[in-house]
C-alpha positions as CSV (number, residue, x, y, z in Angstrom):
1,X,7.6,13.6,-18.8
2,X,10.4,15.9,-19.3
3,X,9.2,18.1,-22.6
4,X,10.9,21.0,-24.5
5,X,10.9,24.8,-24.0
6,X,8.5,26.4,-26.8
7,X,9.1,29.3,-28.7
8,X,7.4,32.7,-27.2
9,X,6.9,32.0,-23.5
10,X,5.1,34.0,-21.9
11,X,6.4,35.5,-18.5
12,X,3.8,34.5,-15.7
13,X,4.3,32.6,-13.0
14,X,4.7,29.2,-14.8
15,X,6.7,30.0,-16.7
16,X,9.5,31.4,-13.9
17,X,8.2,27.8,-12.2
18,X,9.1,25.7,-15.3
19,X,12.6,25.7,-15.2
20,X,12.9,24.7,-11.6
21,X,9.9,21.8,-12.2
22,X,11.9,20.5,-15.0
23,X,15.2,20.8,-13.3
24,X,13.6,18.5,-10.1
25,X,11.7,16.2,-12.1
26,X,14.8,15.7,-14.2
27,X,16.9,14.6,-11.3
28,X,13.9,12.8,-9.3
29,X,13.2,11.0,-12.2
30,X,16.8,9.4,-13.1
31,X,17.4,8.9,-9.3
32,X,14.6,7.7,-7.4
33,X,13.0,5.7,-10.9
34,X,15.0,2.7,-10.0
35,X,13.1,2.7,-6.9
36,X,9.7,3.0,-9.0
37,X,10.9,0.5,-11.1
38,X,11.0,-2.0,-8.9
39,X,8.0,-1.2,-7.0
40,X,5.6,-1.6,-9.6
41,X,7.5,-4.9,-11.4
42,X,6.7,-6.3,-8.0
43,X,3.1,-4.3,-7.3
44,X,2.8,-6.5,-11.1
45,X,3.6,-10.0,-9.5
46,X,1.8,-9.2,-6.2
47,X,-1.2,-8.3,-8.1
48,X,-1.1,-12.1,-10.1
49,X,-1.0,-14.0,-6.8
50,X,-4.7,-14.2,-5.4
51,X,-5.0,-16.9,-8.5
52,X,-2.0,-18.5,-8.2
53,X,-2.7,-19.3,-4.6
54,X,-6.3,-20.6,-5.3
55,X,-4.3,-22.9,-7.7
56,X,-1.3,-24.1,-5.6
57,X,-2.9,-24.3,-2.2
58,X,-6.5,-25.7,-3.6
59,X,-5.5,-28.7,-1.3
60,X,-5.6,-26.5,2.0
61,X,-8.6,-24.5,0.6
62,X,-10.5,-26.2,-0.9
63,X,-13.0,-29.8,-0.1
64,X,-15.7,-31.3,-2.3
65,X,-19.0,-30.6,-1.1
66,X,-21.0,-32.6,0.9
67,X,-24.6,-32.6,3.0
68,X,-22.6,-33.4,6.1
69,X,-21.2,-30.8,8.6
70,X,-18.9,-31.3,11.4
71,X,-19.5,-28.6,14.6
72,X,-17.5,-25.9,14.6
73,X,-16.2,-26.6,17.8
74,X,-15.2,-29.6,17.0
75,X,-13.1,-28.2,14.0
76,X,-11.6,-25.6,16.6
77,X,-10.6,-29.0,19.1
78,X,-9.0,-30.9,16.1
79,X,-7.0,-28.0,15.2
80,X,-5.7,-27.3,18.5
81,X,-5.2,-31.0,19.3
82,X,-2.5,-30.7,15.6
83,X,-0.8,-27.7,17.6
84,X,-0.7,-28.5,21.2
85,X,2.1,-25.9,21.9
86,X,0.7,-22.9,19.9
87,X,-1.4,-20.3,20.9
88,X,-5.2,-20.3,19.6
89,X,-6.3,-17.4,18.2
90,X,-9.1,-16.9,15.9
91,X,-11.3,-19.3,13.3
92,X,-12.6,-18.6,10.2
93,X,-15.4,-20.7,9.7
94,X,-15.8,-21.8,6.3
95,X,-17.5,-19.2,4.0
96,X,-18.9,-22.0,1.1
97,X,-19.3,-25.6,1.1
98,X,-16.2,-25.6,-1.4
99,X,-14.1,-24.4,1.4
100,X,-12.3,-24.8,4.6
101,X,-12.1,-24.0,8.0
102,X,-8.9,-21.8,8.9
103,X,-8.4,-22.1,12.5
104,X,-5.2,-19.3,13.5
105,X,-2.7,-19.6,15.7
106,X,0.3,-17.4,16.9
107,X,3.9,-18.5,17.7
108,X,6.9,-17.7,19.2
109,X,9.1,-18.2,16.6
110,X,7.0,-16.6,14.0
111,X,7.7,-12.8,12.7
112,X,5.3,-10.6,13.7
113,X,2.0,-10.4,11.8
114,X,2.4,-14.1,10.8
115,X,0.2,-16.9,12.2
116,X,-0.3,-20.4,11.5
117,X,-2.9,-21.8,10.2
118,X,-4.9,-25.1,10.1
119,X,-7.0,-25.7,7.2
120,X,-9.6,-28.3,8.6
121,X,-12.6,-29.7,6.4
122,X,-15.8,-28.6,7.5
123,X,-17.8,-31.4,6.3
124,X,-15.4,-34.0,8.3
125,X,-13.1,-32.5,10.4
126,X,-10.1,-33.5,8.8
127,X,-7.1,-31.6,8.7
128,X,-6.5,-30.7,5.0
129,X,-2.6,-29.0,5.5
130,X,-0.7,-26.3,8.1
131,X,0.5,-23.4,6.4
132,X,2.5,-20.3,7.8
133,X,-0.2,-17.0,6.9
134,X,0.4,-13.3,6.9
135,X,-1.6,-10.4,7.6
136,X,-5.0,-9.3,8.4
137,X,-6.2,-11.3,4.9
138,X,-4.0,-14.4,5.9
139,X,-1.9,-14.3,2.9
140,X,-0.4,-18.0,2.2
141,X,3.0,-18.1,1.7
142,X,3.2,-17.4,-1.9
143,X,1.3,-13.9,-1.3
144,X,3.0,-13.4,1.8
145,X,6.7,-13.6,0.0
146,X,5.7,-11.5,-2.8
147,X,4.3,-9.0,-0.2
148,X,7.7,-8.7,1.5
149,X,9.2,-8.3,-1.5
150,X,7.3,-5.5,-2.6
151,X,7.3,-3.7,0.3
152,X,11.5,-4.5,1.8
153,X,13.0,-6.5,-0.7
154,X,13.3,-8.9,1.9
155,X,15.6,-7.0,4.0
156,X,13.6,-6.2,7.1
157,X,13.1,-2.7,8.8
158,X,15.7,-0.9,6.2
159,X,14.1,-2.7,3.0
160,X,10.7,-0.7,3.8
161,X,12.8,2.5,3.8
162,X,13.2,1.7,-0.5
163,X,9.3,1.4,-0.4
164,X,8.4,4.4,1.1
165,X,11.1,6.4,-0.5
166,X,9.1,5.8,-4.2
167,X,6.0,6.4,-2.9
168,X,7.1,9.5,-0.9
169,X,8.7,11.1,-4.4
170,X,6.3,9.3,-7.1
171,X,3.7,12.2,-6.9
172,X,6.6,14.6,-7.0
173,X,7.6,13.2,-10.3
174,X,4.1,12.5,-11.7
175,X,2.7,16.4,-10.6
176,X,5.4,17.8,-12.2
177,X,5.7,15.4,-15.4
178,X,1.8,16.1,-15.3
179,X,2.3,20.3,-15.3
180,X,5.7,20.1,-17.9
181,X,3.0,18.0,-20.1
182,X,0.3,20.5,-20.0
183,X,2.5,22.8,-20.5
184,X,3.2,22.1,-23.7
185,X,2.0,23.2,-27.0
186,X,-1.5,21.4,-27.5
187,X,-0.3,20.2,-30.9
188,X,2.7,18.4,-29.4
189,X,1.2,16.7,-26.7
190,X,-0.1,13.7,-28.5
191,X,1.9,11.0,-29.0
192,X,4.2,10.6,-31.9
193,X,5.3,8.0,-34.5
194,X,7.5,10.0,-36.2
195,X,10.4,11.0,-36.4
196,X,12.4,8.3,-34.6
197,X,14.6,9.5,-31.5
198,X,14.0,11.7,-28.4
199,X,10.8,13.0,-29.6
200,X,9.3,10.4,-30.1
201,X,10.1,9.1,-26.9
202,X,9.6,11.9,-25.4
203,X,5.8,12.1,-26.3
204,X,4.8,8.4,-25.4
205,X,6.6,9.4,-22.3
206,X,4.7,12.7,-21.6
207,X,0.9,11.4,-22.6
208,X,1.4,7.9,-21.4
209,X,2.3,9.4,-18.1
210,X,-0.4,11.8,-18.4
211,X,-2.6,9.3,-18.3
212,X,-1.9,7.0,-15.7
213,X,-1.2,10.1,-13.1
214,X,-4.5,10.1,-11.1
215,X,-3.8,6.0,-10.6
216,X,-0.3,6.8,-9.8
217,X,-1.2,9.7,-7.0
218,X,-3.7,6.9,-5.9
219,X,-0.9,3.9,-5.0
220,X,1.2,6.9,-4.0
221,X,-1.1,8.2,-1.3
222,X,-2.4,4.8,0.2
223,X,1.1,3.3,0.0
224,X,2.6,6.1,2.5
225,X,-0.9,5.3,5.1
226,X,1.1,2.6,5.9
227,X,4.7,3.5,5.5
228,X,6.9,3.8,8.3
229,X,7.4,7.7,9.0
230,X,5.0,9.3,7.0
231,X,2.2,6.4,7.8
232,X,3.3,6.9,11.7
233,X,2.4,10.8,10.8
234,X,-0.8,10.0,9.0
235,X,-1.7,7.7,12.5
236,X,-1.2,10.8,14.6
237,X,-3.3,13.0,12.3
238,X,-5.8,10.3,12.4
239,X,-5.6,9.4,16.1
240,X,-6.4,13.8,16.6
241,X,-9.2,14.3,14.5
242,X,-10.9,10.9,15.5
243,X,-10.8,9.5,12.0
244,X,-9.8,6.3,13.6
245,X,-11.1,2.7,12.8
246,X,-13.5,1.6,15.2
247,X,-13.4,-1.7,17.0
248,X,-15.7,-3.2,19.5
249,X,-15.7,-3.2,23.0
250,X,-14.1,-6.4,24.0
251,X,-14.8,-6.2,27.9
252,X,-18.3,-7.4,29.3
253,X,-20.7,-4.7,30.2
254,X,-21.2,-5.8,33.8
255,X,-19.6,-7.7,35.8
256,X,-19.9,-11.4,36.0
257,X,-20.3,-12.8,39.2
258,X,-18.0,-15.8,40.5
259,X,-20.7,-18.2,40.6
260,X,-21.2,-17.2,37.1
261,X,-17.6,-17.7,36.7
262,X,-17.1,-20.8,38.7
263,X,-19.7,-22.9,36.2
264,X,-18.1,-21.0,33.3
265,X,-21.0,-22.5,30.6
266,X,-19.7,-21.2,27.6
267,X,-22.1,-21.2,24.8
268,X,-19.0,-22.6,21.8
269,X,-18.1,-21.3,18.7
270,X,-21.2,-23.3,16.9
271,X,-24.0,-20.6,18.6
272,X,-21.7,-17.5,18.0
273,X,-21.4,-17.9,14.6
274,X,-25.4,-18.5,15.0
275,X,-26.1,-15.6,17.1
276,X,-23.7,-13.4,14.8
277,X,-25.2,-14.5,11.3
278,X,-28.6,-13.7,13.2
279,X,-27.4,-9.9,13.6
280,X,-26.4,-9.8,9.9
281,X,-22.9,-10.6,9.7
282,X,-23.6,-12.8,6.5
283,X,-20.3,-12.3,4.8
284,X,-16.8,-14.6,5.7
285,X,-16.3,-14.2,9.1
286,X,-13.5,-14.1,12.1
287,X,-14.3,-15.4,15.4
288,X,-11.8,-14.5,18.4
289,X,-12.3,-16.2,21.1
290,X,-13.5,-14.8,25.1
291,X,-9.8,-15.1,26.2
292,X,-11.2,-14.7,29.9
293,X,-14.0,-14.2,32.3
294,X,-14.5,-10.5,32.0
295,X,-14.1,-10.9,28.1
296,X,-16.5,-11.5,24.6
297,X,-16.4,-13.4,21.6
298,X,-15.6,-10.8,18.8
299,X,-16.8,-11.6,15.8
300,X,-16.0,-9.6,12.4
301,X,-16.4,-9.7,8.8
302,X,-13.6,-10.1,6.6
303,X,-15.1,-9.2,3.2
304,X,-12.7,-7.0,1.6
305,X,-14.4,-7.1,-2.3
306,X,-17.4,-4.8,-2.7
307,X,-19.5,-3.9,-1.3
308,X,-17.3,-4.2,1.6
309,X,-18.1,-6.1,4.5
310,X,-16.6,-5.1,8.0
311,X,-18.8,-5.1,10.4
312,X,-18.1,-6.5,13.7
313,X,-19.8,-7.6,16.6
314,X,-19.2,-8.4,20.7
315,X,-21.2,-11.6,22.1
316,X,-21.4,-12.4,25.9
317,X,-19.9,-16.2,26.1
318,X,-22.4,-17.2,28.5
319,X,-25.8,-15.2,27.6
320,X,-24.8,-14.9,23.6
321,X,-26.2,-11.6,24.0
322,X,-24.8,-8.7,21.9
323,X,-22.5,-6.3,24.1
324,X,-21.4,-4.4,21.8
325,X,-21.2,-3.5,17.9
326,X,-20.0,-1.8,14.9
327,X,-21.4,-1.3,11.7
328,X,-19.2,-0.7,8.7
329,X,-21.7,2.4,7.5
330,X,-21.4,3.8,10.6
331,X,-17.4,4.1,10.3
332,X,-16.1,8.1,9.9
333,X,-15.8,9.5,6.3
334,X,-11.8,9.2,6.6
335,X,-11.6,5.6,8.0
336,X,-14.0,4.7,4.9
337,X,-11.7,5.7,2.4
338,X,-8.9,4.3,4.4
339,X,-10.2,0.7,3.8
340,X,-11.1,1.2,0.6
341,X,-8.2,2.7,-0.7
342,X,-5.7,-0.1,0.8
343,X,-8.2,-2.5,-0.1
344,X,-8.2,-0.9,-4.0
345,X,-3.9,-0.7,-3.5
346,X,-3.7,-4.5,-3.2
347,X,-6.4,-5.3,-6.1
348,X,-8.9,-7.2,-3.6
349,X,-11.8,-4.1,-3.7
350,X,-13.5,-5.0,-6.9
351,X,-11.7,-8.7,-7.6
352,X,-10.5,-9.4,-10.8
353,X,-11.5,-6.2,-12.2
354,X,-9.3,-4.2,-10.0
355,X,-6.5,-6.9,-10.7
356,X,-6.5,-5.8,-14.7
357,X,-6.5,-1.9,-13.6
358,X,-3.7,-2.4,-11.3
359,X,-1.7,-4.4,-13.9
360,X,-1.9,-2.1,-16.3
361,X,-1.4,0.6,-14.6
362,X,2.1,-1.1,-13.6
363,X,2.9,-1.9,-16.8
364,X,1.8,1.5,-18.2
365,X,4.2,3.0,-15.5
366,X,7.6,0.4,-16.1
367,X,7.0,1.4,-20.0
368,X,6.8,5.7,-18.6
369,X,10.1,4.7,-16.6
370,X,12.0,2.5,-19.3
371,X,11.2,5.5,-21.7
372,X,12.5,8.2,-19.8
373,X,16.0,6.7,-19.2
374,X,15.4,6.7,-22.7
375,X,15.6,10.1,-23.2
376,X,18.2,10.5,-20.8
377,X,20.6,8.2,-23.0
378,X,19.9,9.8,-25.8
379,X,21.5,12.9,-24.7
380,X,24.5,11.1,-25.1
381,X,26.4,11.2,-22.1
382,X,29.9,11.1,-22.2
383,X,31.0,12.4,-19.0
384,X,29.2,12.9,-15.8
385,X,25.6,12.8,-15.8
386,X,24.8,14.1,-19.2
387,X,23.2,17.3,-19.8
388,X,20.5,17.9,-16.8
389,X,18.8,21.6,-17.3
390,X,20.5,24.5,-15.6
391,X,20.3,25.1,-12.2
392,X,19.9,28.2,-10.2
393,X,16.2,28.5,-11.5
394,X,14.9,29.4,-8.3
395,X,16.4,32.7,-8.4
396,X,14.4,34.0,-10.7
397,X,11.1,33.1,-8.9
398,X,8.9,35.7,-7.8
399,X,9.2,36.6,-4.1
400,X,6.0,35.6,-2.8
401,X,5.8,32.5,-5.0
402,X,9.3,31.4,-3.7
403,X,8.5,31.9,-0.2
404,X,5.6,30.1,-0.5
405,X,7.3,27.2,-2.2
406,X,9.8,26.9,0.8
407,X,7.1,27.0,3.3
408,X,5.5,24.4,1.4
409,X,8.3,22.3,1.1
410,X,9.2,22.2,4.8
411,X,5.7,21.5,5.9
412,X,5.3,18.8,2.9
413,X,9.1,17.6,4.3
414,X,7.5,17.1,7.9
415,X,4.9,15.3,7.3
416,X,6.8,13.1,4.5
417,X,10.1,12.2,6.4
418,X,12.0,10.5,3.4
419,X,10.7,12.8,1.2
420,X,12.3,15.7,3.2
421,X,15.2,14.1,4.0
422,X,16.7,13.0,0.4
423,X,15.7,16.5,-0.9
424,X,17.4,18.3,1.5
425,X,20.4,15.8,0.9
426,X,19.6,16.4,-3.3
427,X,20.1,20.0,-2.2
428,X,23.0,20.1,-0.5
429,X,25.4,17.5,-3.1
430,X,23.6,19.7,-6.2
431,X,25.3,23.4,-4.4
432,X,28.6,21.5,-3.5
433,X,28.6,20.2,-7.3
434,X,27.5,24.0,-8.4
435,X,30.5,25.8,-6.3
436,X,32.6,23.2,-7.7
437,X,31.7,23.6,-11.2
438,X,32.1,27.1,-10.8
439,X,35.5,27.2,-9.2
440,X,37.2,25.5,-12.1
441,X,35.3,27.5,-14.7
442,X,36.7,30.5,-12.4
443,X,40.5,28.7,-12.4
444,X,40.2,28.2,-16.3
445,X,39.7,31.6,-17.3
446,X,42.6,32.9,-14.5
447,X,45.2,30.5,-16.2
448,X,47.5,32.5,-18.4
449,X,47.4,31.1,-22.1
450,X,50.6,29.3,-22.8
């Protein structure tokens, strides 16, 4: 969104600000784009896969339907009997007659925050296919690879550094493409389909990016909650203020005696599900089982479209009384938006809908990046890196408003690691690269002519 200086600025503070905004969202923009780039062609394929796994896994997720039903526990039993050496740990009971049973198991040789899953039929117990699944949505393997490819390129702990770096400087780029834009001359800020060349470019570039900023602040916000550094910072500020996501109590209420505990009558999975649908947990649900004596079945809801479904609820194994629960509207403000905006990030909030939004924001954004390297080659670099706008802008910034930018910086650095961290490096290289400029203009015009 780089534009062109107008005739008859006025001095105020923009436009001592300009220079400097244009300078960083020059460099920002040919630098960390590639990073861009490629997270949003593969936010585009991520956001395609919710139907392609409905197609190529309809065998594990799918069953005709059919008056009969086989006990839930007796799902649970065939599935553990398929994988005696896992470790049992949750079942989804089958939300529709159309679909199956997931029954969840960790293991040792998995990565973490992957699981493996039996998909059993409902209706006959039969075990329909094992797949490995990822995440709190159990992602099969198709989402689950695309998923690490968006997020690491497949390249583990220093993959997600690529990730976070784009989302730490997209709304860098997109504030400042969005104030160069307005900055403009209201007659040139519509796009343009003549003449050919820069300008051109330059305004499908500048209104096009225009447009899509408030999506683009949006994936850049909920993509840092659960970045690395900055994520770990925004679970601190969290963790302080209480804005946590609650969870219920998994421990018993009172203590069961060891006659109690010595008979053990549990009352299965079958009259959970009973006792939690009875409470109002009507959406697709989770049950984890009482892992000992002193402990409940947890049962939660898993409906991540709208309206969202999330509550949760603890059941005494033995009574099938409610110990303890949590209602989704009772959730603070902050941990509200939390789930909605991750679950709006990965297209599953409003279904389809949000799919088409999130594609074309990417493809909105890839066509905003594609034309402004554009621009940038049709400068015409020869040597070096072309012809980026002067530097040294800063020093003709008001005093107040350029200690306030510092202070803003370092506290926006803090709290965005990455962000902080390859600007301060940006910093440095660009005043080595200045002193070196200057020193040969300096030697030039000491050598004697010949």
């Amino acid at each position: 969104m780089v534009d062109k200086a107008g005739p008859g600025v006025r001095h105020t503070p923009w436009a001592a600000l300009r220079p400097l905004v244009l300078r960083l969202h020059f460099f920002a923009g040919v630098l960390v784009a590639p990073f861009v780039l490629i997270t949003a062609i593969t936010g585009l394929l991520y956001v395609l896969t919710p139907q392609l796994e409905q197609s190529i896994y309809r065998q594990q997720l799918h069953v005709p339907a059919t008056a009969a039903q086989a006990p839930l526990s007796t799902q649970v039993n065939v599935a553990r009997n398929a994988l005696p050496e896992a470790e049992f740990k949750a079942v989804r009971p089958a939300a529709t007659s159309t679909d199956t049973t997931q029954v969840i198991f960790t293991a040792e040789e998995l990565p973490e925050s992957y699981y493996r899953t039996v998909f059993v039929d409902p209706h006959d117990a039969e075990i329909r296919g094992v797949l490995d699944t990822y995440g709190s949505d159990q992602a099969l393997p198709l989402r689950a690879w695309v998923s690490e490819l968006h997020r690491g390129l497949h390249l583990g702990d220093l993959g997600r550094v690529y990730s976070e770096l784009a989302a730490s400087w997209l709304w860098v780029v997109v504030l400042g493409g969005i104030a160069l834009w307005s900055g403009r001359r209201r007659a040139t800020r519509a796009p343009r389909m003549q003449p050919p060349g820069r300008t051109r470019v330059s305004s499908w570039h500048g209104v096009t990016g225009a447009s899509i900023g408030v999506g683009l602040l949006f994936l850049s916000a909920t993509g840092l909650t659960w970045s690395t550094f900055a994520g770990d910072n925004v679970g601190k500020l969290r963790e302080t203020l209480s804005w946590e996501t609650p969870a219920v109590a998994e421990g018993l209420p009172m203590r069961v005696s060891f006659e109690q505990s010595s008979r053990r009558i549990d009352i299965g999975y079958d009259r959970v599900r009973q006792v939690a649908t009875h409470h109002g947990l009507t959406g697709p649900l989770e049950i984890t089982p009482a892992e000992h004596t002193g402990a409940a079945y947890i049962v939660r809801e898993t409906g991540r479209s709208w309206p969202t479904q999330q509550d949760s609820v603890a059941i005494h194994p033995m009574t099938g009384q409610i110990t303890d629960s949590v209602r989704f509207a009772d959730y603070p403000l902050v941990a509200k938006l939390s789930r909605w905006g991750v679950d709006a990030h990965m297209g599953l909030l409003f279904g389809w809908p949000n799919q088409i939004a999130l594609a074309a924001l990417m493809i909105s954004a890839i066509c905003v990046i594609l034309w402004g390297y554009r621009m940038w080659w049709l400068r015409r670099p020869t040597r070096g890196f072309g012809n980026p706008p002067a530097r040294g802008a800063w020093r003709r910034l008001p005093i107040p408003l350029l200690l306030g930018g510092v202070l803003v910086t370092i506290g926006v650095g803090c709290a965005v690691p990455l962000l902080g961290i390859s600007l301060l490096a940006f910093l440095c290289v660009d005043a080595l690269l200045g002193m070196r400029a200057t020193a040969a203009s300096e030697g030039g015009a000491r050598r004697p002519a010949g």
